[in-house]
FIFI-366100 format. One record per residue (C-alpha): residue in three letters; x, y, z. Coordinates in steps of 0.02 Angstrom, whole numbers, padded with zeros to 5 digits, always signed. Layout:
# FIFI-366100
ALAXYZ ...
***
This chain:
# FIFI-366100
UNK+06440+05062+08884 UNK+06257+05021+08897 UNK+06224+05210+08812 UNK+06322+05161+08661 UNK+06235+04981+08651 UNK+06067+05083+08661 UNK+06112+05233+08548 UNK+06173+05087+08410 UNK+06004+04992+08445 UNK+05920+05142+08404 UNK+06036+05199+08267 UNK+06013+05004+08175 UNK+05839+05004+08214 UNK+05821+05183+08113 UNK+05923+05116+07967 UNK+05797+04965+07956 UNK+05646+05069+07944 UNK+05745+05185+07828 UNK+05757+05016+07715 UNK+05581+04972+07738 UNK+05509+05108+07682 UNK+05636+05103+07546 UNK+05573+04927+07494 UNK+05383+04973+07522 UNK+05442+05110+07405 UNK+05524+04987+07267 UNK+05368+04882+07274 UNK+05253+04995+07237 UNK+05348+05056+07074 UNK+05381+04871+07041 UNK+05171+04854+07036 UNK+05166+05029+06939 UNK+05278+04952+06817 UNK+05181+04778+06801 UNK+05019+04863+06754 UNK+05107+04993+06637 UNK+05159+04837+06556 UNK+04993+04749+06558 UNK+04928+04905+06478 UNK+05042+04894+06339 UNK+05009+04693+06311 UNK+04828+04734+06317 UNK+04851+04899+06191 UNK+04978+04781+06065 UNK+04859+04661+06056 UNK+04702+04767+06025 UNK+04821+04854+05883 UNK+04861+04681+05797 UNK+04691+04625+05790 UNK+04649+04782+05724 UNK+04776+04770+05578 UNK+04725+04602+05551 UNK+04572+04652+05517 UNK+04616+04806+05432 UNK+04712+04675+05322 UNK+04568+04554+05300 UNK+04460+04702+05243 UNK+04601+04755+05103 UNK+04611+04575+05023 UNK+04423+04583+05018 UNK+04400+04737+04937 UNK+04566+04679+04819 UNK+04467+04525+04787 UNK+04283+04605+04729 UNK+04389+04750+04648 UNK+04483+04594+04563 UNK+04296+04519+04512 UNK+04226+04674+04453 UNK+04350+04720+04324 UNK+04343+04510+04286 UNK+04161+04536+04250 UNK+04190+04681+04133 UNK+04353+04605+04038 UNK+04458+04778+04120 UNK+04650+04736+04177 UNK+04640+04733+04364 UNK+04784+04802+04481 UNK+04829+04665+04618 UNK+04966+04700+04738 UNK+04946+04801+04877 UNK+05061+04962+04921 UNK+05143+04849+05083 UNK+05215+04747+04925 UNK+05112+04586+04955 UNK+05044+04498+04781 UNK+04883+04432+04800 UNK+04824+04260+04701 UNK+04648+04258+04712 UNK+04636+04069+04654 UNK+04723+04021+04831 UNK+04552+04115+04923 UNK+04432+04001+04934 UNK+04352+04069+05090 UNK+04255+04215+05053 UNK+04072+04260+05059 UNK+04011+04380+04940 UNK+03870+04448+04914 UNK+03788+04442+04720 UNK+03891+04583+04656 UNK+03754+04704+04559 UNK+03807+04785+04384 UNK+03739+04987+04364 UNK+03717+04946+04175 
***
């Protein structure tokens, strides 16, 4: 009797390092996975600032196109292709440098 209390013990103590290593195993994809996703917050974030500024760039080229054709009484186009209308009354925010004519 005390063989098959000792072969169990040994047999339950197996089975709990099988589950260790296991876990140990889950935890370290569990980390793997938490930094993949920090990578990707950091990357999305680094992308959206990027359009933003892409953006910011578009509306200000938009807006000296807009005062260049002003200046020389020419029709201007004003949306942009991503469907947006632009009213350049509503920017009141920009600094421009003296716009120079090549006449």
């Amino acid at each position: 009797m005390r063989c098959c209390l000792l072969f169990s013990f040994s047999k339950l103590l197996e089975q709990k390092e099988q589950l260790e290593q296991k876990h140990l195993h889950l935890l370290q994809i569990l980390d793997t996975e938490r930094q993949s996703k920090w990578q990707y917050v950091q990357q999305t974030e680094e992308l959206a600032a990027e359009v933003r500024k892409l953006k910011s760039e578009v509306i200000q080229f938009m807006f000296i196109h807009w005062v260049i054709c002003s200046r020389r009484n020419r029709s201007c186009v004003t949306s942009f292709s991503f469907g947006e209308k632009i009213n350049f009354k509503q920017i009141d925010s920009w600094t421009l440098l003296p716009l120079q004519d090549t006449h």
